[in-house]
C-alpha positions in Angstrom: 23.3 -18.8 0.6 21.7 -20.9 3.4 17.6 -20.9 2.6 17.3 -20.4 6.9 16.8 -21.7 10.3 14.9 -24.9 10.6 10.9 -24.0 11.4 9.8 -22.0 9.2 12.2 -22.1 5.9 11.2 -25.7 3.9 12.9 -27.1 0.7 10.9 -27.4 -2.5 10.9 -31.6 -1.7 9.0 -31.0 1.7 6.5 -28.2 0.1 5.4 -30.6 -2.6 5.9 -33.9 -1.4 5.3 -33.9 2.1 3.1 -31.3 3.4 0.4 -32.4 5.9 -2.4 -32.6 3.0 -0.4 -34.8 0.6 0.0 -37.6 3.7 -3.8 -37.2 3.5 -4.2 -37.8 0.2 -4.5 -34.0 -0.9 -1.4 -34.3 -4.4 0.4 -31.2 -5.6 -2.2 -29.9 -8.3 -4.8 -30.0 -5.9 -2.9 -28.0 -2.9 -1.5 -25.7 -5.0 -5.0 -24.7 -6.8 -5.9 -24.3 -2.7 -3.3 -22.2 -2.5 -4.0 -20.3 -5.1 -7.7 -19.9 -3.4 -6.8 -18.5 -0.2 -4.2 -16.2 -1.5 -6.9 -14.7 -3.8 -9.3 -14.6 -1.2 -6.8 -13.0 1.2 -6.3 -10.0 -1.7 -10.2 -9.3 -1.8 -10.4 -9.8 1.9 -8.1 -7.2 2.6 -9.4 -4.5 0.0 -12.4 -5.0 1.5 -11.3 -4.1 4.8 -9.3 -1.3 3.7 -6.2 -2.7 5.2 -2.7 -2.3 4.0 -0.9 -4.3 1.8 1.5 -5.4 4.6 -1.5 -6.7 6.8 -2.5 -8.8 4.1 0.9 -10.1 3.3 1.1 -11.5 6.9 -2.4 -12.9 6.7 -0.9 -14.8 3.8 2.1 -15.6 5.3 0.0 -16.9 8.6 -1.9 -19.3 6.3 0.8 -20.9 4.2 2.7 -21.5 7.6 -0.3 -22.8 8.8 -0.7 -25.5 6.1 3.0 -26.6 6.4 1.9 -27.9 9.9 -2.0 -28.8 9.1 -3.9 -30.4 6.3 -6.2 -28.8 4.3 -8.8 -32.2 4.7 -9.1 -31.3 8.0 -9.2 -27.5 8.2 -11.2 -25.6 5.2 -9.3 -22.2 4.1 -11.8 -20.0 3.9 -12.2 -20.1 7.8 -8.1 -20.3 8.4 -7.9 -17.9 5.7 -10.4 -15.3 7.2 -8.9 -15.7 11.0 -5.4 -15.6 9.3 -6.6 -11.7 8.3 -8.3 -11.5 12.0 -4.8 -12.0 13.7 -2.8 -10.1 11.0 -4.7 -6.8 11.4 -4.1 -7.3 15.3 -0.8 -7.9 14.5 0.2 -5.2 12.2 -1.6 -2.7 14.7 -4.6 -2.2 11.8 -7.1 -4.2 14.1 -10.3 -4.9 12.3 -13.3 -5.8 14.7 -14.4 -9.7 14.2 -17.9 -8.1 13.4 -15.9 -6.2 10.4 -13.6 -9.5 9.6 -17.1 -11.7 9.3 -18.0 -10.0 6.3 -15.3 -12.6 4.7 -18.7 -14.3 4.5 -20.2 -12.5 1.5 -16.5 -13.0 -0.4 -16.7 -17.1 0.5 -20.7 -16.9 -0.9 -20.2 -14.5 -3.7 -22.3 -16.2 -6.5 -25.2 -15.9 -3.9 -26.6 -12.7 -3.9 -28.3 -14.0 -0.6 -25.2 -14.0 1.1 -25.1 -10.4 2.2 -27.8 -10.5 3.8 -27.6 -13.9 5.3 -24.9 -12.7 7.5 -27.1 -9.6 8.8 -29.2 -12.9 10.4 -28.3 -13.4 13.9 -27.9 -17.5 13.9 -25.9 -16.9 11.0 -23.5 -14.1 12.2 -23.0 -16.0 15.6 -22.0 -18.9 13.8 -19.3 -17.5 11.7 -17.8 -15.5 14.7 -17.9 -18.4 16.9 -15.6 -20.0 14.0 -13.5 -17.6 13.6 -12.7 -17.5 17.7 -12.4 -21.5 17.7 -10.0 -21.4 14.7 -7.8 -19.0 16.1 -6.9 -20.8 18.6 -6.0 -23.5 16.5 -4.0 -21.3 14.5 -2.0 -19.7 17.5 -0.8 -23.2 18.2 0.0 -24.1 15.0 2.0 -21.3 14.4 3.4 -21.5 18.0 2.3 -17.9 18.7 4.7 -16.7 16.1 4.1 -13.2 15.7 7.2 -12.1 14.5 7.3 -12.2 10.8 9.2 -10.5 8.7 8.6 -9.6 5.1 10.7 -8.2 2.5 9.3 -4.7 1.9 11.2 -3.2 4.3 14.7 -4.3 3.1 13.7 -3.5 -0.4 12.9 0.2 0.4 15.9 0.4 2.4 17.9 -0.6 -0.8 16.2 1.1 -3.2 16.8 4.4 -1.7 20.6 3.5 -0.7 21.0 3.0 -4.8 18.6 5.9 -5.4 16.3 4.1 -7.8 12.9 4.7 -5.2 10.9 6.7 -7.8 11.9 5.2 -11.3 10.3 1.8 -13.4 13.1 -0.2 -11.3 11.3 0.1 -8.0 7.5 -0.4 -9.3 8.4 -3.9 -11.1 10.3 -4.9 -7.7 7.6 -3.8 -5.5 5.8 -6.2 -7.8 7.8 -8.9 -7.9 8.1 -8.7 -4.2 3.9 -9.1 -4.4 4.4 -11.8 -6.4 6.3 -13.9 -4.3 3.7 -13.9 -2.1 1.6 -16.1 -4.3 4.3 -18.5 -4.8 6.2 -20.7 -2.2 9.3 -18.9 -2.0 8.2 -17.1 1.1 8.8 -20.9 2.5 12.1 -20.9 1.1 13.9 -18.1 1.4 14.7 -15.4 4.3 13.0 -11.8 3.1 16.1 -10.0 2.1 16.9 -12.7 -0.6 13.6 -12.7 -1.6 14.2 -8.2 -2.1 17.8 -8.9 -3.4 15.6 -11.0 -6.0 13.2 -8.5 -7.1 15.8 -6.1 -7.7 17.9 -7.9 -9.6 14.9 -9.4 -11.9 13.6 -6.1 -12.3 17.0 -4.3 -13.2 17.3 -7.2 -16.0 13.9 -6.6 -16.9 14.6 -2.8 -18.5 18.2 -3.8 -18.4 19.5 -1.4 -15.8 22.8 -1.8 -14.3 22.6 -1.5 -10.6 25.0 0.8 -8.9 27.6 0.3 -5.9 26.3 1.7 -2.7 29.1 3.2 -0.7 31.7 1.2 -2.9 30.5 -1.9 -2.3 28.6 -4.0 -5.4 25.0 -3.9 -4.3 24.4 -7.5 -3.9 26.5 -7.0 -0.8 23.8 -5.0 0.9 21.8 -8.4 0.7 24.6 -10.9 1.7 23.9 -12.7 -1.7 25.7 -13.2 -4.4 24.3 -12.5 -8.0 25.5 -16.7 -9.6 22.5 -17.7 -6.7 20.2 -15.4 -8.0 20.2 -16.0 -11.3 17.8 -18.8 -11.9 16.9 -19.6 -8.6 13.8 -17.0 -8.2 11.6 -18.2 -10.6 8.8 -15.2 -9.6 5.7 -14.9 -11.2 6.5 -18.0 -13.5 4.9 -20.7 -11.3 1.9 -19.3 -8.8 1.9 -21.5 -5.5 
């Protein structure tokens, strides 16, 4: 199955070899432990907002496509990562006021028990928000006002219920897997249906389920995948990126 349309959808070659921070001297351990950073901060970000899972899956999503266009040397995450939430909650209608989103600041000073209220200080808060305006305008650009991003959630409910497996073991390990993927870049390599048809099929293997036809078709055909491209091409949860 084709991995996409050109803009978004990268091979593994241009993830690890030839993003914008490796031409500036940024190599693959040290991107993907940045990755790793803002994916985690994203996660606590979000709980701390009391968002939805969704919102902060775009956030994420906003901030690895960011960084396939822009280098980490000249943009730090935290501040892309923290306006990445800003436009997400906008986005996914959960709108967070930037006065709410700047509390990313305690999360970025954490081991400084100062930090909470540092922010509360006027100079201090006016700084932060006025990053977080600048930066999304960068980021808008970047991402070429992209605001239509899809996830796989949706088409992984939609099949779960059409095999009626929504409530069992099955479903939690492929809501998980589809979390996982998140924290790996897979979401730059694949559409989100494959990335569902993925989670399913791992997670049937995993407490060796055989899934069922839906309507008499096999169920990889709700997907437009075929199983021989699944098996061993969604490496999920193995390699955190």
């Amino acid at each position: 199955m084709a991995r996409g349309t050109p803009g978004w959808y990268f091979s593994e070659n241009e993830i690890d070899d030839h993003s914008p921070s490796r031409k500036d001297g940024i190599d693959l351990e040290k991107e993907t432990e940045l990755r790793k950073l803002y994916c985690s901060f994203l996660q606590d970000l979000g709980m701390k907002l009391k968002v939805p899972q969704v919102s902060i899956a775009v956030a994420m999503m906003l901030c690895r496509r960011f960084y396939m266009r822009q280098s980490h040397v000249k943009n730090e995450w935290q501040t892309i990562a923290t306006v990445s939430m800003f436009l997400s909650c906008k986005m996914e209608e959960t709108p967070r006021l930037l006065m709410d989103v700047v509390v990313a600041y305690e999360i970025m000073y954490r081991t400084k028990p100062a930090a909470a209220e540092r922010i509360k200080q006027k100079d201090v808060y006016n700084k932060q928000k006025e990053l977080i305006v600048t930066a999304e305008r960068v980021l808008l650009v970047t991402v070429a006002f992209g605001f239509d991003i899809q996830l796989p959630y949706k088409p992984l409910v939609v099949a779960l219920r059409r095999m009626e497996i929504s409530q069992n073991d099955v479903a939690k390990v492929a809501w998980n897997f589809v979390n996982d993927w998140l924290r790996t870049t897979l979401c730059l390599q694949y559409k989100p249906h494959y990335i569902a048809a993925g989670s399913i099929y791992l997670a049937a293997k995993f407490h060796k389920m055989k899934l069922r036809s839906v309507n008499g078709k096999v169920w990889w055909m709700e997907f437009d995948v075929v199983p021989q491209r699944l098996e061993g091409s969604l490496p999920i949860g193995i390699s955190f990126m």
